[in-house]
Biopython code that builds the backbone (N, CA, C, O; Angstrom):
import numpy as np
from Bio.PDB.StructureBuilder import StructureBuilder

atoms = [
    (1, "UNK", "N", (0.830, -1.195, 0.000)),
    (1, "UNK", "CA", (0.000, 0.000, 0.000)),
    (1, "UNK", "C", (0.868, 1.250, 0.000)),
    (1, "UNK", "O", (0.428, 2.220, -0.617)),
    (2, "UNK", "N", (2.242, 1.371, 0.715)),
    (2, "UNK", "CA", (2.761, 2.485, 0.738)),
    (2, "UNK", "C", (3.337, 2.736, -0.398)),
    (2, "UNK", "O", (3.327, 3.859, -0.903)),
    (3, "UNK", "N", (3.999, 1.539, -1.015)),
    (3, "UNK", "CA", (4.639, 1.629, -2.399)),
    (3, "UNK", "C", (3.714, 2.120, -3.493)),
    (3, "UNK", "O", (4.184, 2.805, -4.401)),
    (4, "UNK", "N", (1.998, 1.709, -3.451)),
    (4, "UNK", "CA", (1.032, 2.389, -4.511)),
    (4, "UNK", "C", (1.024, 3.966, -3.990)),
    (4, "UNK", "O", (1.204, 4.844, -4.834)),
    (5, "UNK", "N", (0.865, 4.240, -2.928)),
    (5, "UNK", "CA", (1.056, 5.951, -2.917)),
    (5, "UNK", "C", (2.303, 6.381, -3.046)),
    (5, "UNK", "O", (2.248, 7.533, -3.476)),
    (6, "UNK", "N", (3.391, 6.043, -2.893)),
    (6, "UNK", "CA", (4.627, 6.508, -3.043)),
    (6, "UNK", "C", (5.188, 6.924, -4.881)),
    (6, "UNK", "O", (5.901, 7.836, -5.300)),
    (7, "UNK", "N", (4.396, 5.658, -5.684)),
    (7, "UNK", "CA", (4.220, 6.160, -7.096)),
    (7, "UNK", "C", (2.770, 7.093, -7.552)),
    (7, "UNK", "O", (2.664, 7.690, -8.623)),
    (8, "UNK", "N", (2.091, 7.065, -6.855)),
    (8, "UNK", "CA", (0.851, 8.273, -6.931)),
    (8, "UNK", "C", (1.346, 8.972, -6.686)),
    (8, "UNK", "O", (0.926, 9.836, -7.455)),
    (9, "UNK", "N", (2.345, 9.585, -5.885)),
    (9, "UNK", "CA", (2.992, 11.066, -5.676)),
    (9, "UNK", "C", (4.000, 11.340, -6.185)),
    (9, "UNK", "O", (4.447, 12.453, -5.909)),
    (10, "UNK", "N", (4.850, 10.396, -7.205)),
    (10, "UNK", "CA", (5.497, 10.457, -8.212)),
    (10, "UNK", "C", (5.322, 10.955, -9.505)),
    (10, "UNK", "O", (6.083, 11.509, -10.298)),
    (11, "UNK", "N", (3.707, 10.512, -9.549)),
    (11, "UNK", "CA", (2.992, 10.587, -11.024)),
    (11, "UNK", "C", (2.750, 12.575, -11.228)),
    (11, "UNK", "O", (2.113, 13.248, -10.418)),
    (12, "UNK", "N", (3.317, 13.041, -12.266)),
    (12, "UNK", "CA", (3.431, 14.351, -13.448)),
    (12, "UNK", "C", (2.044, 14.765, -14.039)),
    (12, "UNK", "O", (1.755, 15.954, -14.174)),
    (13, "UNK", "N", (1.329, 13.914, -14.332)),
    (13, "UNK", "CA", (0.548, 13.806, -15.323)),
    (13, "UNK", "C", (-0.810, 15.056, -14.485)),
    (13, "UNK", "O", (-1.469, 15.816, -15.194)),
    (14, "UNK", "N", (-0.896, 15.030, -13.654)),
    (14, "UNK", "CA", (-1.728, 15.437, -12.855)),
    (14, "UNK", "C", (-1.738, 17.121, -13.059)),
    (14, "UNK", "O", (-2.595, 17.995, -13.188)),
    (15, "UNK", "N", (-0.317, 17.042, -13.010)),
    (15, "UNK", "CA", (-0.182, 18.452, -12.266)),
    (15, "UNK", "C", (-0.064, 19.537, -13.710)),
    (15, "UNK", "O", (0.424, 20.658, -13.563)),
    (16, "UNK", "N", (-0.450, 19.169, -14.775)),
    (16, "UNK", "CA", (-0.536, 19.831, -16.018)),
    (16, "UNK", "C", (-1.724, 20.391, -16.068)),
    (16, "UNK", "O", (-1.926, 21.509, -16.540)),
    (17, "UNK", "N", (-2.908, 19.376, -15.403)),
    (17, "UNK", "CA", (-4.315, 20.035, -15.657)),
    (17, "UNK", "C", (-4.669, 21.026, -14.191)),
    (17, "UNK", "O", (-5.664, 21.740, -14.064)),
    (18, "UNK", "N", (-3.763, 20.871, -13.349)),
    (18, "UNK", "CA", (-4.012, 21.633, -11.966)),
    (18, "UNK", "C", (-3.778, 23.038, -12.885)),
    (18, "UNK", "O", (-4.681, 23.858, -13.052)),
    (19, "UNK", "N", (-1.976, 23.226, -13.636)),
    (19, "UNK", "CA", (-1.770, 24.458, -13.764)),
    (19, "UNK", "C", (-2.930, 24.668, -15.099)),
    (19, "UNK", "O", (-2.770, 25.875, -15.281)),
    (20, "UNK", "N", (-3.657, 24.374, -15.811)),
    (20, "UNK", "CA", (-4.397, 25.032, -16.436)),
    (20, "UNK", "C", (-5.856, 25.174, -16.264)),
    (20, "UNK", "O", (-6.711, 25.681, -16.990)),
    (21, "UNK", "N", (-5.915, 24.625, -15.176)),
    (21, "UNK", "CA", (-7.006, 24.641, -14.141)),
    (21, "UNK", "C", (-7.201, 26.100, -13.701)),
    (21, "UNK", "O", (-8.211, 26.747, -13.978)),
    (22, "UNK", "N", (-6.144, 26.579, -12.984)),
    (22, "UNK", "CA", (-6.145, 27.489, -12.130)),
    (22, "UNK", "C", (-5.921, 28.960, -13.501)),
    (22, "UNK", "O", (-6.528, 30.030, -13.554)),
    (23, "UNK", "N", (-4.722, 28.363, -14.529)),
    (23, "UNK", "CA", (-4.838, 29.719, -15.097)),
    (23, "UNK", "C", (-5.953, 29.717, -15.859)),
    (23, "UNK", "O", (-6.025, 30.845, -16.349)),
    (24, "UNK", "N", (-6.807, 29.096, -16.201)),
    (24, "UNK", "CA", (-8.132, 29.321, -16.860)),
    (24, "UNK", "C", (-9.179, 29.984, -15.852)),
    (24, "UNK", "O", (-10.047, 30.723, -16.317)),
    (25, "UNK", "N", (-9.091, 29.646, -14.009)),
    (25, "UNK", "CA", (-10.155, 30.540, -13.830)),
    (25, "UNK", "C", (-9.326, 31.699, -13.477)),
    (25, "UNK", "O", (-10.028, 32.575, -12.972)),
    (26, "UNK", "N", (-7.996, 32.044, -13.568)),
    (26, "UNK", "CA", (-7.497, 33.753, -13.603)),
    (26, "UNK", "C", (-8.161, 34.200, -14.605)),
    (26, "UNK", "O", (-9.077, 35.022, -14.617)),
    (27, "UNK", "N", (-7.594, 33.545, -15.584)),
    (27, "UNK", "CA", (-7.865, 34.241, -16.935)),
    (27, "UNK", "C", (-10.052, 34.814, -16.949)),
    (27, "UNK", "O", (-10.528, 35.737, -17.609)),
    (28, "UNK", "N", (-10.590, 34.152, -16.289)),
    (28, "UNK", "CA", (-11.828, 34.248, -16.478)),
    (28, "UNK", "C", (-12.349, 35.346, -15.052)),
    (28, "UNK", "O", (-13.223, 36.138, -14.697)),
    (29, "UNK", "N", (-11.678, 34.994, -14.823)),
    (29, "UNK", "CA", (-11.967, 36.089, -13.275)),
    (29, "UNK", "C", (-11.235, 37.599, -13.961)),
    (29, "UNK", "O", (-12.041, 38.436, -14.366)),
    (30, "UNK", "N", (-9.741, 37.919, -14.078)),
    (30, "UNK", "CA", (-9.955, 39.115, -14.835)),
    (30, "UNK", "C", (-10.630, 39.525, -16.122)),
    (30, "UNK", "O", (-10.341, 40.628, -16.588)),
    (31, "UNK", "N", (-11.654, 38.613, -16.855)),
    (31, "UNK", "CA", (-12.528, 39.189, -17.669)),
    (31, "UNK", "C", (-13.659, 39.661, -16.696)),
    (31, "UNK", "O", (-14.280, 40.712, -16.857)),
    (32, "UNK", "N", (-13.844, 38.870, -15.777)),
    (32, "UNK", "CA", (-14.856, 39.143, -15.441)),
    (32, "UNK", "C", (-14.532, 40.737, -14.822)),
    (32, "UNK", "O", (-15.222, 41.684, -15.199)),
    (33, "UNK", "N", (-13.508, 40.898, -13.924)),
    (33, "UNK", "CA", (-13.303, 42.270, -13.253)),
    (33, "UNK", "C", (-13.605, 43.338, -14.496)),
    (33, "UNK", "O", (-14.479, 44.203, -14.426)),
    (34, "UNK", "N", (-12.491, 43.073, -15.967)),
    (34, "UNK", "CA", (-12.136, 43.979, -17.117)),
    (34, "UNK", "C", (-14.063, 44.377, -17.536)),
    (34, "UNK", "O", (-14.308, 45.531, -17.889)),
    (35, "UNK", "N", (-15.012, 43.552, -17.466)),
    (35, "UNK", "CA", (-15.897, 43.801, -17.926)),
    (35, "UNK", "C", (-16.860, 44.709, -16.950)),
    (35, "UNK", "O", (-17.494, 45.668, -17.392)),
    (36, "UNK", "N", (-16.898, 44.319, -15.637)),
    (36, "UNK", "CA", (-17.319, 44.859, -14.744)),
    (36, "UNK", "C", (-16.997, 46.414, -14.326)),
    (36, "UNK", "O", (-17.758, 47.186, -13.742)),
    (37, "UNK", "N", (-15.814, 46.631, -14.732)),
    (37, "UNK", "CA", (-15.006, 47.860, -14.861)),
    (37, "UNK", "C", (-15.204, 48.860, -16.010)),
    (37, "UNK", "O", (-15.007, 50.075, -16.031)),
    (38, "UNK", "N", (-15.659, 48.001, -16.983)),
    (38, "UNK", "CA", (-16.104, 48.730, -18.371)),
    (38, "UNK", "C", (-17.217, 49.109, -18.703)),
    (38, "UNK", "O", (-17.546, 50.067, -19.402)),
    (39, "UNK", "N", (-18.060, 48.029, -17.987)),
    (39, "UNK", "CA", (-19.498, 48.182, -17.992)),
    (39, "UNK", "C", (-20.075, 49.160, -17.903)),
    (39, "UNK", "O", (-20.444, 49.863, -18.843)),
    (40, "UNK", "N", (-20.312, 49.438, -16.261)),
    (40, "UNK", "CA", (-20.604, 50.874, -15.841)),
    (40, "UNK", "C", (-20.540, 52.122, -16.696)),
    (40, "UNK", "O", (-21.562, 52.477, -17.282)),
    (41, "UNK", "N", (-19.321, 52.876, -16.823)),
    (41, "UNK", "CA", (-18.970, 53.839, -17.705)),
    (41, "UNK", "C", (-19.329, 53.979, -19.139)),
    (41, "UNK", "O", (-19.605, 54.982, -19.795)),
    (42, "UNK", "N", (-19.239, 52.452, -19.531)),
    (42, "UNK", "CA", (-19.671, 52.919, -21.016)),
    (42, "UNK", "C", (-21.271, 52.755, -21.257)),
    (42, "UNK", "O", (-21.890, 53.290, -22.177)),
    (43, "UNK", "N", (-21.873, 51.832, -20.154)),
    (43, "UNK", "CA", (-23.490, 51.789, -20.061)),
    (43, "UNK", "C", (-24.285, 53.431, -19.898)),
    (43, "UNK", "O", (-25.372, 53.629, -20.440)),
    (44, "UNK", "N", (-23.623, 54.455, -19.141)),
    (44, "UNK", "CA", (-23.634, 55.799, -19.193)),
    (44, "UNK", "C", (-23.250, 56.747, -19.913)),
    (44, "UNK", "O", (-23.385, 57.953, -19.711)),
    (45, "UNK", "N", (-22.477, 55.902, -21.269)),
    (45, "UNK", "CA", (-22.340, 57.111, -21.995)),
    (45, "UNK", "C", (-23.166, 56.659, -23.223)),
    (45, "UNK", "O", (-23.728, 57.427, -24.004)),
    (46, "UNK", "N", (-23.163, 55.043, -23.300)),
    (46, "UNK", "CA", (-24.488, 54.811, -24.402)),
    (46, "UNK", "C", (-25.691, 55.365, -23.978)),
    (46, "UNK", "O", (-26.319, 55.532, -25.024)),
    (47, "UNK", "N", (-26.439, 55.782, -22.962)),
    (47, "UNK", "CA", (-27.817, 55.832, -22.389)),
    (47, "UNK", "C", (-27.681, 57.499, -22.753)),
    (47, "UNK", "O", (-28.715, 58.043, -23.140)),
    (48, "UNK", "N", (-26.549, 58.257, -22.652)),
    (48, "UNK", "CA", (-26.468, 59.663, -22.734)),
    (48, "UNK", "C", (-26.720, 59.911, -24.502)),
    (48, "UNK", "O", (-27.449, 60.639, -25.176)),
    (49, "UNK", "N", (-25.841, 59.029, -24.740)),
    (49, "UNK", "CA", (-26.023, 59.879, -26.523)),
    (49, "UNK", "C", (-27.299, 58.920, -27.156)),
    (49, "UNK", "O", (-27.585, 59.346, -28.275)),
    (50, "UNK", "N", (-27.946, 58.026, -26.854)),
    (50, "UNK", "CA", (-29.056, 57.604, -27.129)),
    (50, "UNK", "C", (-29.763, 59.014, -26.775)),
    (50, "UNK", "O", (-30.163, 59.689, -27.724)),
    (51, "UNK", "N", (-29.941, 59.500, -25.438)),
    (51, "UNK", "CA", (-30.889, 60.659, -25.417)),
    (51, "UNK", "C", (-30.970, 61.433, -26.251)),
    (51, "UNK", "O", (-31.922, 61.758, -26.961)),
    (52, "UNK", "N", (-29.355, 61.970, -26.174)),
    (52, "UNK", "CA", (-28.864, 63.205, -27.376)),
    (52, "UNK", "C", (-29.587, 63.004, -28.553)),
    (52, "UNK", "O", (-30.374, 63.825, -29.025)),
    (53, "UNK", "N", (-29.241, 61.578, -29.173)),
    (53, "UNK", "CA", (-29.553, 61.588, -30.510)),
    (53, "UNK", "C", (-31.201, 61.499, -30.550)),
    (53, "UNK", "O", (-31.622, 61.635, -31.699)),
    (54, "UNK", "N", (-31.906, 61.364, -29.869)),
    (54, "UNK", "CA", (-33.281, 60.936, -29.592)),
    (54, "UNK", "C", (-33.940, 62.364, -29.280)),
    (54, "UNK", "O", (-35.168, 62.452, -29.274)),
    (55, "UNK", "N", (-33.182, 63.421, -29.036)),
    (55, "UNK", "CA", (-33.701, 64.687, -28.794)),
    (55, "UNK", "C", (-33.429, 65.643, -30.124)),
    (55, "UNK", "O", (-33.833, 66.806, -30.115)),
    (56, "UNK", "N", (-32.797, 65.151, -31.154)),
    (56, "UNK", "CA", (-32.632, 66.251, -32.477)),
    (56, "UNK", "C", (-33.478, 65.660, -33.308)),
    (56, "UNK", "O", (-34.003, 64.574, -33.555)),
    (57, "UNK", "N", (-33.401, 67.127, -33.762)),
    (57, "UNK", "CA", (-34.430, 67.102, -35.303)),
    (57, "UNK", "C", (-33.543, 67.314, -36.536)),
    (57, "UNK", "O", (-32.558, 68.045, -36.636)),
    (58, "UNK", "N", (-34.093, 66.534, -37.429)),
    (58, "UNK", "CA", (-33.609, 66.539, -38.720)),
    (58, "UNK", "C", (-34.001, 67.165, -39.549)),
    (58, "UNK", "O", (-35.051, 66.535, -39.669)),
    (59, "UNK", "N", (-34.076, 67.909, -40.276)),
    (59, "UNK", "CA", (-34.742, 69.167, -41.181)),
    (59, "UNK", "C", (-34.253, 67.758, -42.681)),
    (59, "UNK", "O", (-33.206, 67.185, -42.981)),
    (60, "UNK", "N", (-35.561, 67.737, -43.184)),
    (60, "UNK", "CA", (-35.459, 66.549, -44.768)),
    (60, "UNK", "C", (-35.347, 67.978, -45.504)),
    (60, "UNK", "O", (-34.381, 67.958, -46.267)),
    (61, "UNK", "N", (-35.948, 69.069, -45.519)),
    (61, "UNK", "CA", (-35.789, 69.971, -46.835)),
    (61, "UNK", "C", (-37.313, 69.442, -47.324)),
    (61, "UNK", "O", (-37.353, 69.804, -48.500)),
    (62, "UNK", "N", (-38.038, 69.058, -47.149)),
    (62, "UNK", "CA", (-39.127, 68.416, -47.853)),
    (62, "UNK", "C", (-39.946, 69.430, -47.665)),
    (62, "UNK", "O", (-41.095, 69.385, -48.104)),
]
sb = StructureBuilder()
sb.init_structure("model")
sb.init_model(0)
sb.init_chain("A")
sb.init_seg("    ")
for serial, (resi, resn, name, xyz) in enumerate(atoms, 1):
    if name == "N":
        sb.init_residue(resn, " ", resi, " ")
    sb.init_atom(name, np.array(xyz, "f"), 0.0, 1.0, " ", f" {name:<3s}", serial, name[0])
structure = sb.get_structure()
C-alpha cells in the first residue's frame, strides 16, 4: 500500500491540468473584473447619446 502511494505522488501527469485549471479561472476572473469595470462607464455614456440623438431634429428639406 505504501509503495502504490509513493508512485501516486510520483505521477506528473496530474499536475498539467491543476496548472491550467487554475490559469483558466485567472484568466476568467480578470474578464470578469475587465468587464465589470467597463461596464458601468460605457453603459452611461451609451444611455447619454441615445438621449442626445433621440432629442434632435432633422430638417429633410421636404
Amino acid at each position: 500500500m505504501l509503495y502504490s502511494w509513493m508512485l501516486f505522488a510520483k505521477e506528473e501527469d496530474g499536475a498539467v491540468t491543476v496548472d491550467w485549471v487554475v490559469l483558466t479561472a485567472a484568466v476568467v476572473s480578470l474578464a470578469g473584473i475587465a468587464y465589470s469595470a467597463i461596464n458601468g462607464p460605457t453603459g452611461d455614456v451609451s444611455s447619454a447619446v441615445s438621449t442626445t440623438i433621440g432629442t434632435v431634429n432633422v430638417d429633410t428639406g421636404l
